[in-house]
N, C-alpha and C positions, 0 to 999 in steps of 0.2 A: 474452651475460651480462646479468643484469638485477638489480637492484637489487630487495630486497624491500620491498613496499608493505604489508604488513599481517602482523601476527604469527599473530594469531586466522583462517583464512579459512572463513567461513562457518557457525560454530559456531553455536550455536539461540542465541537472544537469551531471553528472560526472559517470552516471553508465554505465555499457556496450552497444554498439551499434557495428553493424555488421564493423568486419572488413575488407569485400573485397571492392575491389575495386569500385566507382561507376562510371558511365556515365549519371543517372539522376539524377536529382536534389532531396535534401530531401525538405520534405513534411514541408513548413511556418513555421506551427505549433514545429517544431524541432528549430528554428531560436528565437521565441520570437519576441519582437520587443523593441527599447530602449523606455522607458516613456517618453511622450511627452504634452505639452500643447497647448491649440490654441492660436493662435496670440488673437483672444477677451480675453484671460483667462488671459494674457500676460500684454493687457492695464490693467487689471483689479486688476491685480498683485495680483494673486488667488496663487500665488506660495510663495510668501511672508505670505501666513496665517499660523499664529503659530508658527511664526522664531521670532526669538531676536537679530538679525543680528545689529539693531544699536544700540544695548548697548555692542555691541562688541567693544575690546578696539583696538585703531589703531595703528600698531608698525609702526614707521618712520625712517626716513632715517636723515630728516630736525632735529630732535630734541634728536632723538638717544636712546627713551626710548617712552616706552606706555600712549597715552593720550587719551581724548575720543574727540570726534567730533567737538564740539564744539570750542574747543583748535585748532584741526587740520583746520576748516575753517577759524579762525582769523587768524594762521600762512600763510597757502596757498594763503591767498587775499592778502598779500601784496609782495610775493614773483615774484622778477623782470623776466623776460620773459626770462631774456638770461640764466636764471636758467634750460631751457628745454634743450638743448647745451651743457651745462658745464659737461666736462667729457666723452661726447659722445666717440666713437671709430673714428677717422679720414676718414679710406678708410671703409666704412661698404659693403658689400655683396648685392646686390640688387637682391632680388626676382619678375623676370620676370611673369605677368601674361600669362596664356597659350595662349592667343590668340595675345600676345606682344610677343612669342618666337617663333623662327625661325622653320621650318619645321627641319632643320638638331638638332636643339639642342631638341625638342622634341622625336626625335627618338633615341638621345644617352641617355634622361632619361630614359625611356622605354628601351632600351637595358642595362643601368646599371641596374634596379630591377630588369631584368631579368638574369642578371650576379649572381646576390643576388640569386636567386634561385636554380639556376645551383651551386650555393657555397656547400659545405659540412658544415653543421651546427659546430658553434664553440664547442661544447660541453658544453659548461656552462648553456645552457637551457634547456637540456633535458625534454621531449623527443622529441623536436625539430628536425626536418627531415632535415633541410640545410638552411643556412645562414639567407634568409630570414623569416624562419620558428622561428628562434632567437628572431626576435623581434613582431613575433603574441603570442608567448611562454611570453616573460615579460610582454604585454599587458594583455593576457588572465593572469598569476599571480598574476599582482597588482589590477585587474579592482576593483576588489570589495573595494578597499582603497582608492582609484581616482576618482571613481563615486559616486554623491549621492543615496542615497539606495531610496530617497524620496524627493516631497518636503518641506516636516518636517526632514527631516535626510539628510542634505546638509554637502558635504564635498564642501571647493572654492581653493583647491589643485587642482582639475579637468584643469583648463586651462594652468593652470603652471605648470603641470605636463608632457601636453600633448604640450605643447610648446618646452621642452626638448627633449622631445621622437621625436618630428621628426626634430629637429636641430642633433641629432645624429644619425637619418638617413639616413641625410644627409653625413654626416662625414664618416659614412659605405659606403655611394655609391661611394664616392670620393677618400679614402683610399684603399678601398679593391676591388672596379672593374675601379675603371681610370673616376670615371664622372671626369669633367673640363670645366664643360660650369658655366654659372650663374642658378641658383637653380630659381623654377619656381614654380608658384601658381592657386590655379581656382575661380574663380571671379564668385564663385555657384549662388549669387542673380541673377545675369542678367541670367539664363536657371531655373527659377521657375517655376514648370509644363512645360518644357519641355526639362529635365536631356537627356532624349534619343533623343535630337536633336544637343547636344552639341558638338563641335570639339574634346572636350575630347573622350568621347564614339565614337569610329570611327574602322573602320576595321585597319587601319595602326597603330593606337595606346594603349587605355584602352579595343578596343573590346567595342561588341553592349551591349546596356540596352535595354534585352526582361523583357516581361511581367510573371508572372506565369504561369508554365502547368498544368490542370489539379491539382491545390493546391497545387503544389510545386513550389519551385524555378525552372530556368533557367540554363543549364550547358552553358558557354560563349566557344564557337567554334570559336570564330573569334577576332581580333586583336592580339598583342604582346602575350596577356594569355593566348590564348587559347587551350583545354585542361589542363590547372593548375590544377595539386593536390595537396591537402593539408589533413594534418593528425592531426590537431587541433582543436578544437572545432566541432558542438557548443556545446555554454555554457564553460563548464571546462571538455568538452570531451580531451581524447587524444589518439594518436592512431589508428583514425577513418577515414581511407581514403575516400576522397569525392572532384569533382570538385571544381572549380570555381565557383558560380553561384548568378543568379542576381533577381531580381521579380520587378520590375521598377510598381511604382505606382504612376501616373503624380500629383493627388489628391493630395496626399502627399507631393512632391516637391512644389505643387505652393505655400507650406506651407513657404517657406525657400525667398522668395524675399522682397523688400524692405519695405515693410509693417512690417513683423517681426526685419529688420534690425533695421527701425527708432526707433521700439518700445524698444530694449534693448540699444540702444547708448542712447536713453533719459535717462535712469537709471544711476543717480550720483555717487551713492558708490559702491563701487567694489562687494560685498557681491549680491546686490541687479542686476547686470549688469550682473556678473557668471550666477547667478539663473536660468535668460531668457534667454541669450546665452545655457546653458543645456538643457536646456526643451524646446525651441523652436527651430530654426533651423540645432541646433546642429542635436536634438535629429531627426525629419524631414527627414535631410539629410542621415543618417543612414537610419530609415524606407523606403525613398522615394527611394533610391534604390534597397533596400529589398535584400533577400536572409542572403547571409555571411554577410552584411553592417547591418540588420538588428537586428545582434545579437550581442550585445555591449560590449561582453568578448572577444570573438576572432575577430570581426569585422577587426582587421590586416590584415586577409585573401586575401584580395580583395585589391589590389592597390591604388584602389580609397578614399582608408581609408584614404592615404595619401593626397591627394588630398582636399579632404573634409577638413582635419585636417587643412592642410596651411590654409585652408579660413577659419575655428575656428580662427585660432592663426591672421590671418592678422585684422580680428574684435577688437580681443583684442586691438592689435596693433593700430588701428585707435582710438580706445575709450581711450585710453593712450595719446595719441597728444595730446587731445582736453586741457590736464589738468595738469601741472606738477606732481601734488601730485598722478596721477597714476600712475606713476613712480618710484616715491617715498615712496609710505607709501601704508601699506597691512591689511587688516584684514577681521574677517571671518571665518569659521571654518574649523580646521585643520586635522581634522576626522569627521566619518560619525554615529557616536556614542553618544559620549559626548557633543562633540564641542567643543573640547579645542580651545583656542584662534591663528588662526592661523597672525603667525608674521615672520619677516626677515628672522629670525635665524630658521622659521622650516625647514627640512630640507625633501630634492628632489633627492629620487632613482632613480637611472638607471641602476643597475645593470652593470655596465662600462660596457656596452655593444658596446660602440666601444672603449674601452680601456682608457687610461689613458686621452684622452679627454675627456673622462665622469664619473668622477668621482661624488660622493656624494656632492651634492651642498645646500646649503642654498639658501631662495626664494629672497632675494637680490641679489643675481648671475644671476639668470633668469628674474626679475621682470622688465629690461629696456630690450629691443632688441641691442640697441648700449651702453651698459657697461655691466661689469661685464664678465661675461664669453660668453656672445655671442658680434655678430657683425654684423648685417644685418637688414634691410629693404625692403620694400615692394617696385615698382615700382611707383604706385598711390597710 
């Protein structure tokens, strides 16, 4: 068992790469891969060695000031059930699984991201190439602050950051190119080792999941992307014109199924649940598609980013049910450095990237699905 040393390995750093055009795929080795641990490493909670995560103090909701654990488990056990409820949003937003959504409302997602692309970049993320180049540009800026660099140098901003980022995705798709259906998610455990069998990956839709050629990625010819260029990454590349492309490694997905899922919903405290949620399926599901998914600064690239992300964020969401105080109270660390203590009031960039819907939030804004500044649930 080994402790991981690096989150990013190997991804291209920011100096120059050719800038014409491509039609092959670059070479894995330009891509990196996000750090990952094994499900055995997981039970074993190898990622928890050398954290201090539970003398981290927990900011609440319930009590309105910072207390430690202790404290917070005597308050939480007596706290009455209809406490889960109280305050919720009335009419919430239901996120349709993809295989729960209609052939016509899958094909107007997939035609609004590709409205997104077709858009002319807003200007505020340069050197962002069009709309949806936007938001691979604020992913690729903030990654290094969102992700843990290690797992001794955990940031637990990571889910709650990335839970914003594609609610205002969403708001882009529906503002700016006319979505109007109900927003949809992928249910990644049930296709564990076998991503390129999935309904998602399909010619009418996300386009095939090939393998490597020859040591490189994949350029994706076929569905809604096919042919996609993009001029961002990898790494903190910019400028760097290059397909679409994918390196599907089944090995690696069957990493991502319910083995891995039981093992992080057992994890009681949020610190300890982030952790294994990052390093194991999260991180998996990136590799296992490979290529653009592969490389965890620009990873936006690729559509599926989005995809993957909803079933990150629906995890979360599930391990929240189970427990009011997930809900309610947060702690954890707030950068990838120190560790400052992260609590309610830290607060959650988005670059107002779809405008005044997104403003600078504190992590009680985001920290329920139905209060605060969102509104929606999952299906199942």
């Amino acid at each position: 068992m080994k402790v991981s040393a690096a989150l990013f390995v190997s991804a291209v750093s920011a100096a120059t790469l050719p800038s014409a055009k491509q039609t092959q795929g670059l070479p894995l080795s330009q891509f990196g891969q996000v750090h990952s641990i094994s499900i055995e490493d997981a039970i074993a909670k190898v990622d928890l060695i050398g954290t201090n995560f539970t003398n981290l103090p927990i900011s609440s909701m319930l009590k309105g000031h910072l207390f430690n654990a202790a404290e917070e488990k005597a308050t939480t056990a007596s706290t009455a059930s209809t406490a889960a409820t109280a305050g919720d949003c009335a009419n919430p937003n239901i996120r349709f699984e993809w295989d729960n959504y209609s052939t016509s409302d899958k094909q107007a997602f997939v035609n609004a991201i590709q409205c997104l692309i077709n858009k002319p970049a807003s200007g505020k993320f340069s050197p962002a190439k069009n709309r949806y180049e936007d938001f691979v540009r604020l992913h690729q800026t903030y990654a290094p602050n969102i992700h843990s660099r290690s797992t001794t140098q955990q940031t637990h901003k990571f889910l709650l950051w990335h839970r914003y980022y594609v609610w205002a995705f969403e708001q882009v798709l529906r503002d700016e190119c006319g979505f109007n259906r109900a927003f949809t998610w992928w249910d990644e455990k049930k296709w564990a080792g076998k991503f390129s069998q999935s309904t998602m990956f399909t010619n009418q839709y996300f386009g095939n999941l090939p393998g490597s050629t020859n040591g490189a990625a994949t350029c994706i010819t076929s569905g809604k992307f096919a042919g996609m260029q993009l001029s961002l990454g990898p790494g903190m590349t910019t400028n760097n014109p290059h397909c679409l492309q994918r390196a599907v490694n089944e090995g690696v997905t069957a990493q991502t199924g319910q083995s891995s899922w039981n093992t992080c919903m057992s994890r009681t405290t949020y610190p300890d649940f982030h952790s294994c949620v990052e390093f194991t399926f999260h991180a998996q599901g990136h590799n296992g598609v490979g290529g653009i998914m592969s490389d965890a600064i620009a990873s936006p690239g690729d559509p599926s980013f989005f995809m993957h992300h909803l079933y990150v964020d629906y995890a979360f969401r599930k391990w929240q049910i189970d427990d009011v105080s997930r809900r309610t109270t947060i702690s954890g660390c707030a950068d990838n450095v120190n560790c400052a203590p992260l609590t309610l009031d830290t607060m959650v960039y988005m670059g107002q990237i779809c405008g005044a819907k997104c403003p600078d939030l504190k992590v009680r804004d985001i920290l329920n699905t139905l209060q605060g500044h969102l509104c929606y649930r999952y299906d199942y």
